[in-house]
C-alpha positions as CSV (number, residue, x, y, z in Angstrom):
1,X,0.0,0.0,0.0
2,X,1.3,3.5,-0.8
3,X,2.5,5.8,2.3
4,X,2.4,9.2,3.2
5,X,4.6,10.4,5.6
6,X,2.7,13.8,7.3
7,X,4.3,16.3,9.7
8,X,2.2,17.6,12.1
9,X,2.6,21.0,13.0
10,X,1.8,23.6,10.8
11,X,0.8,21.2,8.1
12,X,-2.0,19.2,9.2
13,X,-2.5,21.3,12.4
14,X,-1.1,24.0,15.3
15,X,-0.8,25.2,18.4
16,X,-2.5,28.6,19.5
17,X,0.5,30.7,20.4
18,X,3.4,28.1,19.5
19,X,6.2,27.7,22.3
20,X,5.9,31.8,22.8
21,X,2.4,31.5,24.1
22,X,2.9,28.3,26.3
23,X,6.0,30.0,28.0
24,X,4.2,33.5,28.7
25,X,1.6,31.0,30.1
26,X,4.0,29.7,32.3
27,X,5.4,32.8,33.3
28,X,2.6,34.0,34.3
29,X,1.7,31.1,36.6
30,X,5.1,31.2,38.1
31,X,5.6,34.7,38.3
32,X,2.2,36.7,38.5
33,X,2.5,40.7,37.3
34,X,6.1,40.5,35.7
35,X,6.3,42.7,32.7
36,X,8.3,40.0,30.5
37,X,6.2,40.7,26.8
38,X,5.9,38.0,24.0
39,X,7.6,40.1,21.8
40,X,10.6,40.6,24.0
41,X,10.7,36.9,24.4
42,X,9.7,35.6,20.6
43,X,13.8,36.4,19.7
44,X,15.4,33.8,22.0
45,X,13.1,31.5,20.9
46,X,14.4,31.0,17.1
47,X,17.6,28.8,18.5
48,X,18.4,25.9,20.8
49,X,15.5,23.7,20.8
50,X,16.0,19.8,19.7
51,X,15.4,20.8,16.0
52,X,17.7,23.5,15.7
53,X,20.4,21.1,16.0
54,X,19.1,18.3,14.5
55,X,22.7,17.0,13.8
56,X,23.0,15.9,17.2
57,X,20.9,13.0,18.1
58,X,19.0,12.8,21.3
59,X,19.1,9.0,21.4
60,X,19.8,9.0,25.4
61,X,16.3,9.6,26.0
62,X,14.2,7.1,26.7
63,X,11.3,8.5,28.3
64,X,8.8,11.4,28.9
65,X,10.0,13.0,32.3
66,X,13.7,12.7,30.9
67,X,12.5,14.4,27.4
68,X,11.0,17.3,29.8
69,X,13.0,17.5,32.7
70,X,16.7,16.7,31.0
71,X,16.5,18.0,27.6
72,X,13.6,20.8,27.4
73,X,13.6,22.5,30.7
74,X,17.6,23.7,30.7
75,X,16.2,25.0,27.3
76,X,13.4,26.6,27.8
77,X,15.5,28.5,31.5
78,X,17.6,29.5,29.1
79,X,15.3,31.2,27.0
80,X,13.8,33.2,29.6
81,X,17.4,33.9,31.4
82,X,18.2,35.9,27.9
83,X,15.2,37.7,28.0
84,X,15.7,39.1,31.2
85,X,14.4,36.5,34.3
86,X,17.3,35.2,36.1
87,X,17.5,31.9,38.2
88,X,15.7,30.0,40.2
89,X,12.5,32.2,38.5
90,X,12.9,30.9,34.8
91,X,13.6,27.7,36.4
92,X,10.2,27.7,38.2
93,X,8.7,28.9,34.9
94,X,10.2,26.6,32.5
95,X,8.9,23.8,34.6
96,X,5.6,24.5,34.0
97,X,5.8,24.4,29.6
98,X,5.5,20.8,30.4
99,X,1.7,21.4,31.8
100,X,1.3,24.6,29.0
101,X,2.2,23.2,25.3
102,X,0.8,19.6,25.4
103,X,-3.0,21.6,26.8
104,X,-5.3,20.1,24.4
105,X,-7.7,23.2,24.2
106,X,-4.5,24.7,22.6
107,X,-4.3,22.4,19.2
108,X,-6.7,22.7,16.4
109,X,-6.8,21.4,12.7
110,X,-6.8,23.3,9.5
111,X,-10.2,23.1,8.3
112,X,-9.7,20.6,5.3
113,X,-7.3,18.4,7.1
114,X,-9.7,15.4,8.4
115,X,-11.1,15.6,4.6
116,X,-8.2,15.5,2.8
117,X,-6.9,12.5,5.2
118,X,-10.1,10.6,4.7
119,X,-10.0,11.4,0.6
120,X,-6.8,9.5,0.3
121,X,-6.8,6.8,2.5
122,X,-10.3,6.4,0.6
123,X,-8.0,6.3,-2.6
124,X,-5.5,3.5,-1.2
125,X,-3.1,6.2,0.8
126,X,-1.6,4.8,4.1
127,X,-1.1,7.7,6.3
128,X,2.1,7.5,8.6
129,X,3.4,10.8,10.9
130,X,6.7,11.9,10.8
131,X,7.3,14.7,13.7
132,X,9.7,16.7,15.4
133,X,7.5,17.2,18.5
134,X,6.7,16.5,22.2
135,X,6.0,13.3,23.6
136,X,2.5,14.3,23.9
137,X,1.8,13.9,20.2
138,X,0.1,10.8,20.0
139,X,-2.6,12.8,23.0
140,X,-3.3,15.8,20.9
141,X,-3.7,13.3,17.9
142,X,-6.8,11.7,19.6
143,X,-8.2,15.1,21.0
144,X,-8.0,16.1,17.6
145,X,-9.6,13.0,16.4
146,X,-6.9,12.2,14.0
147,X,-5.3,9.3,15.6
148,X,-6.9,6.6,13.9
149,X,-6.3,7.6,10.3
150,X,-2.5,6.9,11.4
151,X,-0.7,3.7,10.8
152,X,2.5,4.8,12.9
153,X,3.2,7.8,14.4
154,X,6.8,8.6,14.5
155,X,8.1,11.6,16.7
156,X,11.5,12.8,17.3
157,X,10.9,12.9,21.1
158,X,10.5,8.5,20.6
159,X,13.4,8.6,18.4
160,X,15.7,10.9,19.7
161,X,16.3,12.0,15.8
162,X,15.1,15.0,14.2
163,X,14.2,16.1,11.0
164,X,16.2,16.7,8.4
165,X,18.5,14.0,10.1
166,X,18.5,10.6,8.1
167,X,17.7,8.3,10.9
168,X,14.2,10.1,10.9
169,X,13.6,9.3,7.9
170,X,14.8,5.9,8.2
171,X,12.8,5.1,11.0
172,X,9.6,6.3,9.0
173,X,10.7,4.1,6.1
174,X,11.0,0.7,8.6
175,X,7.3,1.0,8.5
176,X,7.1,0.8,5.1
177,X,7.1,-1.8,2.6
178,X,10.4,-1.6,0.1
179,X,8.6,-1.7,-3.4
180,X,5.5,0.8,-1.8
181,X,5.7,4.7,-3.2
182,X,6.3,6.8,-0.2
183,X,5.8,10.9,-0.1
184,X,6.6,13.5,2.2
185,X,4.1,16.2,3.0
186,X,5.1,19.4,5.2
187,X,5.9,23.1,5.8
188,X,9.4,23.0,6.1
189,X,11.2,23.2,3.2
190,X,14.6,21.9,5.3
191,X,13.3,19.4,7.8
192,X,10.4,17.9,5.1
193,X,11.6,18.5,2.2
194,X,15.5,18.4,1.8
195,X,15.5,16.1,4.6
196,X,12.9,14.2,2.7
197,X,14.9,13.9,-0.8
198,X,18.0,13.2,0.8
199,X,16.4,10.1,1.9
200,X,15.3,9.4,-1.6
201,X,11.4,10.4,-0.8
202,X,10.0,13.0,-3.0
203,X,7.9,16.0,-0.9
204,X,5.2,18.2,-1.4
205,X,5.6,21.7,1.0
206,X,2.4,23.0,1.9
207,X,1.8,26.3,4.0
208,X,4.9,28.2,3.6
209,X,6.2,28.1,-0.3
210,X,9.7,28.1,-0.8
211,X,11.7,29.3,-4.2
212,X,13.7,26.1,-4.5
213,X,10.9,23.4,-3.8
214,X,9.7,21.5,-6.5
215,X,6.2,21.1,-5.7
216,X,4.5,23.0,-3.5
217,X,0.5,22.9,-2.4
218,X,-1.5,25.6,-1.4
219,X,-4.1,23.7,0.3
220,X,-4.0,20.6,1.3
221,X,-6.7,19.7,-1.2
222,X,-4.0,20.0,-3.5
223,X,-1.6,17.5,-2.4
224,X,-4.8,14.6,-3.4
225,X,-4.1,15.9,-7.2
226,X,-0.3,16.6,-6.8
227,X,0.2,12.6,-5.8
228,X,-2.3,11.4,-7.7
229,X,-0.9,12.6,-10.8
230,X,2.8,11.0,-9.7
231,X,1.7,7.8,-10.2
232,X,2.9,4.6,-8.5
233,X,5.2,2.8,-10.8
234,X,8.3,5.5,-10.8
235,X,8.0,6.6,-7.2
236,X,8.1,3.0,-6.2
237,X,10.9,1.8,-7.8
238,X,13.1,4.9,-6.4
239,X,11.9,4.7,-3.0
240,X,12.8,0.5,-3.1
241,X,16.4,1.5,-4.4
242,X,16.9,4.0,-1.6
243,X,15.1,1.6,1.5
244,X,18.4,-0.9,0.3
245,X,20.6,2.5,0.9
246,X,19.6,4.3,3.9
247,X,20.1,2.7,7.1
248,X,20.3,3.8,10.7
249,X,23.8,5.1,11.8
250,X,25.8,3.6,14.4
251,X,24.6,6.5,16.9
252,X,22.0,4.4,18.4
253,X,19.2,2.1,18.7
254,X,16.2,4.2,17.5
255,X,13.1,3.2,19.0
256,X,11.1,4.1,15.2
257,X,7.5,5.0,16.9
258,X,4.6,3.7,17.9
């Protein structure tokens, strides 16, 4: 059967706010009155987090409180350190994100997304995600009531790899059969879509277009026609090539979703 490989945020759905609404969330909890403004805090935002370095694999964690506590918190402190709270206060804060991001009232889908899932899996489509993202996911999935058109849903905070790294790709592509067509759909034109061909998958970027992507949707309406018109036979035989190329470095044991 034919796979898609979706990312989540801002392609299929998003989060009111992003990270700089959750942490003004937090820091309001934790610190009641202080002046700290989204806009002073958006800047030391745009570098640090797991996906900004992508070419260092988190593989050492193995769980949810060790995701949180070991590799986001020290992150998200610092963040709030630059923009003016010092210690133990963006300590306290930071703490909270954990409680703030994952709140499901938060996540919502872009109107056409449940239709456009259930137009191709109606067309033969198998629909597998492929995340850089908390270990909440698979929750907000079912608040959304998205989780069932998923096969697999495989996140970077279960992996320890991110997007563009090749290990998160090959852990999407265990789940798929060697001689099946496999696309990438997503809004980054680095972590889906270079990321994506370097693992031998053609991408469609949606949401945000990009000068140097190939194909890019509008809507999501138009990624039904944009793989429909692809075909099977061509697709398929590339994507069996690269399944005998790519394989999981030597870094670690990836644990390739759920």
């Amino acid at each position: 059967m034919p796979v898609l490989l979706w990312d989540f945020d801002d392609t299929l759905g998003f989060r009111d706010g992003k990270w700089g609404a959750a942490l003004m969330d937090a820091v309001r909890r934790a610190l009641p009155g202080h002046p700290l403004t989204l806009d002073e805090l958006r800047p030391h935002l745009m570098h640090g987090f797991p996906w900004h370095n992508h070419h260092l694999p988190h593989t050492h964690i193995r769980n949810v409180d060790a995701w949180w506590n070991d590799l986001m918190n020290p992150i998200l402190a610092g963040a709030l350190r630059d923009a003016g709270i010092p210690s133990p206060d963006a300590d306290a804060a930071a703490a909270l994100v954990r409680q703030e991001f994952p709140r499901l009232e938060r996540w919502s889908l872009f109107p056409e997304t449940v239709s456009v899932l259930q137009e191709l899996a109606g067309q033969g489509w198998r629909h597998l995600i492929l995340s850089n993202h908390v270990p909440e996911l698979p929750d907000i999935l079912e608040h959304l009531g998205i989780r069932h058109y998923f096969a697999h849903v495989v996140n970077s905070a279960t992996t320890g790899f991110e997007k563009p790294h090749p290990n998160a790709f090959a852990c999407a592509l265990e789940w798929c059969e060697r001689e099946e067509p496999v696309w990438m759909i997503g809004d980054n034109f680095t972590a889906d879509i270079e990321g994506a061909a370097a693992a031998g998958i053609p991408g469609i970027l949606v949401q945000k277009p990009h000068p140097q992507a190939d194909r890019y949707a509008e809507s999501l309406w138009e990624v039904v026609g944009i793989v429909g018109r692809g075909g099977t036979q061509e697709i398929g035989s590339r994507i069996k090539s690269e399944h005998q190329r790519i394989q999981p470095s030597a870094h670690a044991e990836p644990q390739c979703g759920e």
